[in-house]
C-alpha positions in Angstrom: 222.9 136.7 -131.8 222.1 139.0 -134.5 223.2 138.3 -138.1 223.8 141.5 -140.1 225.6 140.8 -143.0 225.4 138.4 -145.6 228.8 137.1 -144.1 227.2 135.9 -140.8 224.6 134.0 -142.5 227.4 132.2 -144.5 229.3 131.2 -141.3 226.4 130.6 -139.5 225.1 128.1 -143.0 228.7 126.5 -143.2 229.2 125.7 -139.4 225.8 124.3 -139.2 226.4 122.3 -142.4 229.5 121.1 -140.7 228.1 120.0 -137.6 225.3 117.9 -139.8 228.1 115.9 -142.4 230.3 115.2 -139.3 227.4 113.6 -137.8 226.1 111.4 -140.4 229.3 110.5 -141.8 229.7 109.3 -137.9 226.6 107.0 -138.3 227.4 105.9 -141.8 230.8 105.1 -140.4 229.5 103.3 -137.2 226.6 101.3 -138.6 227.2 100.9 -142.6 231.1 100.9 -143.5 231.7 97.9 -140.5 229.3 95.4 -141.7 230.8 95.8 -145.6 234.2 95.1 -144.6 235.2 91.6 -145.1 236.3 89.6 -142.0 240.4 88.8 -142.0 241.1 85.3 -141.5 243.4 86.6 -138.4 240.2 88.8 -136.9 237.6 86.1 -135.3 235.8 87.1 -132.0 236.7 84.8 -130.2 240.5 84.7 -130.5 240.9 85.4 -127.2 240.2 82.0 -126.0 242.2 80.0 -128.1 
């Protein structure tokens, strides 16, 4: 792939930068944002066996 222009480095910068906020904002998401929300009085794990 050859980057000529000013343009391709742009695209290139803005995909890549893309690629690494979708990814953390997947981790932060995954293993941050579930342990700060506050349990529902409805929502206990082990509903199922009652």
């Amino acid at each position: 792939m050859e980057l000529s222009s000013a343009l391709d480095y742009v695209i290139a910068i803005s995909g890549i930068l893309i690629i690494v906020v979708s990814f953390v904002w997947n981790i932060y998401e995954v293993f941050f944002h579930k342990e700060t929300k506050a349990p529902r009085s409805g929502d206990s794990t082990d509903s199922a066996i009652r």
